[in-house]
C-alpha positions in Angstrom: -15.3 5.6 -6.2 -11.8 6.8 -4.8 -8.7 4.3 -5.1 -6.0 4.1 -2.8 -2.5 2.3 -2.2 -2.4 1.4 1.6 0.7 0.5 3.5 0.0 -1.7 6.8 3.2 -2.2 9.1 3.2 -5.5 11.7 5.0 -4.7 14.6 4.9 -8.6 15.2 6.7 -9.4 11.8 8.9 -5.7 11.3 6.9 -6.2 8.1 4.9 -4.0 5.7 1.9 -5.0 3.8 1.1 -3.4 0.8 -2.3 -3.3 -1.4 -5.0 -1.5 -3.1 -8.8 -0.8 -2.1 -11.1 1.7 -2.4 -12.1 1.3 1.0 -9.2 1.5 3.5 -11.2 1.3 6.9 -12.9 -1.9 5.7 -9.6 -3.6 4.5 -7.8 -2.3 7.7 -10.5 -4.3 9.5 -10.3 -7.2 7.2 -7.0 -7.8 7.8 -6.8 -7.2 11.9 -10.1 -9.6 12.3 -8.5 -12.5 10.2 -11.5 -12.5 7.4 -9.1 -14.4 4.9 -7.8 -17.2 7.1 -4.6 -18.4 4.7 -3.7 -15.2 4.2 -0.1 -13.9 4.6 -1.7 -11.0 6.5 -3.0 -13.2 9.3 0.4 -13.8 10.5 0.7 -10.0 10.9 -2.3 -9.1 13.6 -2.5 -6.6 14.5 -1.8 -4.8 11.5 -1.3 -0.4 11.6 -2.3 2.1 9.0 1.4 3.2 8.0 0.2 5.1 5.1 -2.8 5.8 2.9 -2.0 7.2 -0.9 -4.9 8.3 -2.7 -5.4 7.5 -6.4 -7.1 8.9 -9.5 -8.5 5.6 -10.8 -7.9 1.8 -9.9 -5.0 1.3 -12.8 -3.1 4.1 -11.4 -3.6 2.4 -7.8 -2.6 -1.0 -9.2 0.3 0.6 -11.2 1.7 2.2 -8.3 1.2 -1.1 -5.7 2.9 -3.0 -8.3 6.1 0.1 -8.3 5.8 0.0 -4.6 6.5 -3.9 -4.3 9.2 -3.9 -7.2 10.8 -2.1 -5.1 10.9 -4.6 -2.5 12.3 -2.3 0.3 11.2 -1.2 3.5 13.3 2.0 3.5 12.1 3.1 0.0 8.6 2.6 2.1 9.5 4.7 4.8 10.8 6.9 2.9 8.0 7.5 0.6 6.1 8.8 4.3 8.8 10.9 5.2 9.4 12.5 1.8 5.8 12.4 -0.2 6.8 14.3 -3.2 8.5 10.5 -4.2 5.1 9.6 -4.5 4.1 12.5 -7.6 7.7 11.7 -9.0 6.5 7.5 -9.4 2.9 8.6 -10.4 4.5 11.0 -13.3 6.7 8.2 -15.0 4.3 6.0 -14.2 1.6 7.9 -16.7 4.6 8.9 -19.0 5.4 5.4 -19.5 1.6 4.4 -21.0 2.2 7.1 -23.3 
């Protein structure tokens, strides 16, 4: 089973939404048909596949979503597309800090 960090962006809300599956096409759906009705991400339709990062297990994927939203910034997200080595840099003291 592959793991994966997904980044939606809302143009509606100028928002991202950030979260972990291992099945991005399915939670892309899930969030643009509403299947969660009190969902934050209901406000968002229609949401956009920003980014997709893949992931060696499900802690890593959790670990890095939970870096990713610490961050609280949507430049450190945009910036994380434009310059994807970031993303080996997190995952690296991410693992060296389990050790």
């Amino acid at each position: 089973m592959d793991f994966s960090v997904y980044i939606l962006f809302s143009e509606k809300l100028a928002k991202f939404y950030i979260g972990t599956t291992d099945n991005v096409d399915k939670r892309l759906l899930e969030h643009n048909t509403g299947k969660y009705k009190t969902a934050f991400s209901t406000k968002g339709i229609p949401w956009t596949l920003f980014m997709n990062i893949p992931c060696s297990s499900s802690k890593q994927a959790y670990d890095l979503e939970a870096f990713i939203k610490k961050m609280k910034s949507a430049n450190f997200v945009r910036r994380l597309k434009k310059q994807p080595e970031i993303i080996s840099s997190v995952l690296e003291k991410l693992e060296s800090h389990k050790r």
